[in-house]
C-alpha positions in Angstrom: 13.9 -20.0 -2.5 17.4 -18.5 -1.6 16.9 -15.6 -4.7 13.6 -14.4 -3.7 13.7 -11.0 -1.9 12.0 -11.2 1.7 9.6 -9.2 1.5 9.0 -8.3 5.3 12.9 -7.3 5.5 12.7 -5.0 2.5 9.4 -3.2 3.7 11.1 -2.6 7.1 14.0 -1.1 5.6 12.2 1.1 3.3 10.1 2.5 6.2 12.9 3.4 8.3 15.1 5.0 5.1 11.7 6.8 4.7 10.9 8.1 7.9 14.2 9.1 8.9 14.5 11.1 5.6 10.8 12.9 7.1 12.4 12.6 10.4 15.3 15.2 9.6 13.0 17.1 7.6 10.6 17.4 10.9 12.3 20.7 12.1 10.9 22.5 9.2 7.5 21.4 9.2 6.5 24.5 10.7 7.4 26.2 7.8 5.2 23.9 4.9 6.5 20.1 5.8 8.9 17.8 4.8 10.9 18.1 1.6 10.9 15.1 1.0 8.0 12.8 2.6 4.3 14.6 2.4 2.6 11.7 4.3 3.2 8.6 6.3 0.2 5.5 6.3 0.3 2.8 9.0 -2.9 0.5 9.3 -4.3 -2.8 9.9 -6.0 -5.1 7.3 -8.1 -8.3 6.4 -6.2 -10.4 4.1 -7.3 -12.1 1.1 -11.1 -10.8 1.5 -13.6 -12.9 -0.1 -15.9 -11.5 -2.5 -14.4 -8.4 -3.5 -12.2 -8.0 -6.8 -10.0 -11.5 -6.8 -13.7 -12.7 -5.7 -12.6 -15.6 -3.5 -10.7 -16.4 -0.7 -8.1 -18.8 0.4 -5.6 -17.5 2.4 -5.5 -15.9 6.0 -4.3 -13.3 8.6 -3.8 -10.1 9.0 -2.0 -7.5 7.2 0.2 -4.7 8.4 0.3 -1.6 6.3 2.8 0.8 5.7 3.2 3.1 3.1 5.1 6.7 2.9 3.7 9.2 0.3 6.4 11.7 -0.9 6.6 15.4 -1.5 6.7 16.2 -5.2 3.5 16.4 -6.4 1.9 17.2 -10.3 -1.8 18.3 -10.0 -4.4 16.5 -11.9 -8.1 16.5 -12.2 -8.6 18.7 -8.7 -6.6 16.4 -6.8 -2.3 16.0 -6.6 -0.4 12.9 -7.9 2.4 11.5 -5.8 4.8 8.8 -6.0 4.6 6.4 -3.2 6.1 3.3 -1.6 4.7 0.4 1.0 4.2 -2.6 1.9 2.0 -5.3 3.6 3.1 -7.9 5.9 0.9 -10.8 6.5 0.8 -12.0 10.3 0.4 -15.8 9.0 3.2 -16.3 7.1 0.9 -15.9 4.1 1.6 -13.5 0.8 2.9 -10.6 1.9 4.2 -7.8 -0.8 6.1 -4.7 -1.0 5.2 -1.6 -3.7 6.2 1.5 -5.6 3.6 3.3 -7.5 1.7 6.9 -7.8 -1.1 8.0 -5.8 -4.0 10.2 -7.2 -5.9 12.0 -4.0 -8.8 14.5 -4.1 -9.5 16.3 -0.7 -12.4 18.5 0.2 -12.3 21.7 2.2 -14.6 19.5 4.4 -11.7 17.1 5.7 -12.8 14.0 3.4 -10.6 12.2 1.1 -10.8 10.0 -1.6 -7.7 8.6 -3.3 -6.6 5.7 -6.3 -3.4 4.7 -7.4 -1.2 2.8 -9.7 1.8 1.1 -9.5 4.0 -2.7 -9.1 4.3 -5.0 -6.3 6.6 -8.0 -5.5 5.1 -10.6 -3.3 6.6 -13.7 -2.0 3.0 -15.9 -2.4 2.9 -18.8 -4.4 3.2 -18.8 -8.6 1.2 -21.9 -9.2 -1.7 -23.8 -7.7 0.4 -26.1 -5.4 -0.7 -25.3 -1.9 -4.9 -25.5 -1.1 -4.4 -22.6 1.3 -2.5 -20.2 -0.8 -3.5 -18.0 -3.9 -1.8 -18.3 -7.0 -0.4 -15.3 -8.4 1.0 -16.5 -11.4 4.2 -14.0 -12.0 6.4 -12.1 -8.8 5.9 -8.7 -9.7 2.2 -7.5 -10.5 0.0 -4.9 -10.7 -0.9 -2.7 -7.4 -4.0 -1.1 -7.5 -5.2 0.5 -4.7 -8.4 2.8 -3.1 -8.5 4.9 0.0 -11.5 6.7 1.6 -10.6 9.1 4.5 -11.4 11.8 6.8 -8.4 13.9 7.8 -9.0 15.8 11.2 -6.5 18.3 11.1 -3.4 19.3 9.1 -1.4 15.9 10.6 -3.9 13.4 11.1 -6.4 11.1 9.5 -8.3 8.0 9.5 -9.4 6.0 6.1 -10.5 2.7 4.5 -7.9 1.5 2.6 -8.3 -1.3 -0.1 -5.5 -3.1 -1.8 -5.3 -5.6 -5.2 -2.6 -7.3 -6.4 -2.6 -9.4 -9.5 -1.1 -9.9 -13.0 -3.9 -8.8 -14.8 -4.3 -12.3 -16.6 -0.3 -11.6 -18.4 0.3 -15.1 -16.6 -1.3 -19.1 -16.8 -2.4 -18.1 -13.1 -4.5 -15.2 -12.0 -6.4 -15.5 -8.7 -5.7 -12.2 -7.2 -5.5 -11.2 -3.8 -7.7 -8.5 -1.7 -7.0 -6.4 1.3 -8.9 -4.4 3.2 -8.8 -2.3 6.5 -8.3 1.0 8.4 -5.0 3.4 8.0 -3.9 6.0 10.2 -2.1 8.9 7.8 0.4 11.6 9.3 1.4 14.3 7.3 4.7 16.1 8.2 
């Protein structure tokens, strides 16, 4: 399909706008960080897990992770809200998706994390039922809901579980969801 965005391009070229906007904003950090990007994710996941919120699987590979987490934030229920962007490319030429959205994250003076968000993703999986190895997602953009459990060592680094859904919330004929899951690296300029 000649109109549909690739999705593995787009991600990459987010990523580098992104982190060469946190890259000229490095000199700073020693004075309180980037203006512009607060922290950058990279991690590794299992694609289309079975038994978790879409409840089955059918596709395969892995998933690479990146996501950048920007600056502005608006605090809410002992925790910050920030707007984020990412993406996930599958290794197997399976769904892979790019997405905006807002982050929630609560930390504790103890280094652990916990964090939710909210937002739209575009994938280029399948609509329909018309491959038996591929989910059907039923519309191209849908809802991103993800969950992230982390410890953060020191001011830059940290280490989490990261969980990922994508689907159209049954607004479409097909629904079947799709789950990720896995461990991020996060640096914080």
């Amino acid at each position: 399909m000649p109109w549909l965005i690739n999705i593995r391009i787009a991600v990459l070229q987010v990523l580098v706008v992104a982190l060469t906007l946190g890259g000229i904003a490095a000199p700073g950090s020693a004075e309180g960080g980037s203006p512009f990007i607060y922290e950058a994710k990279f991690g590794v996941l299992a694609h289309d897990v079975p038994d978790l919120w879409s409840g089955f699987s059918l596709e395969r590979g892995i998933g690479i992770n990146a996501e950048i987490q920007f600056a502005p934030s608006l605090p809410f229920l002992w925790g910050d809200i920030r707007p984020a962007i990412g993406g996930t490319v599958n290794t197997s030429r399976h769904t892979s998706q790019a997405y905006a959205g807002a982050r929630w994250q609560l930390e504790t003076s103890s280094g652990i994390y916990f964090g939710l968000g909210l937002g739209a993703a575009i994938h280029d999986g399948r609509l329909g039922p018309d491959a038996i190895d591929r989910k059907a997602l039923g519309a191209r953009v849908l809802f991103h809901i993800p969950a992230e459990i982390g410890y953060r060592f020191d001011q830059q680094h940290s280490l989490s579980v990261y969980f990922e859904h994508i689907s159209n919330g049954y607004t479409a004929r097909f629904n079947e969801g799709l789950d990720n899951l896995g461990l991020r690296y996060g640096y914080r300029f």
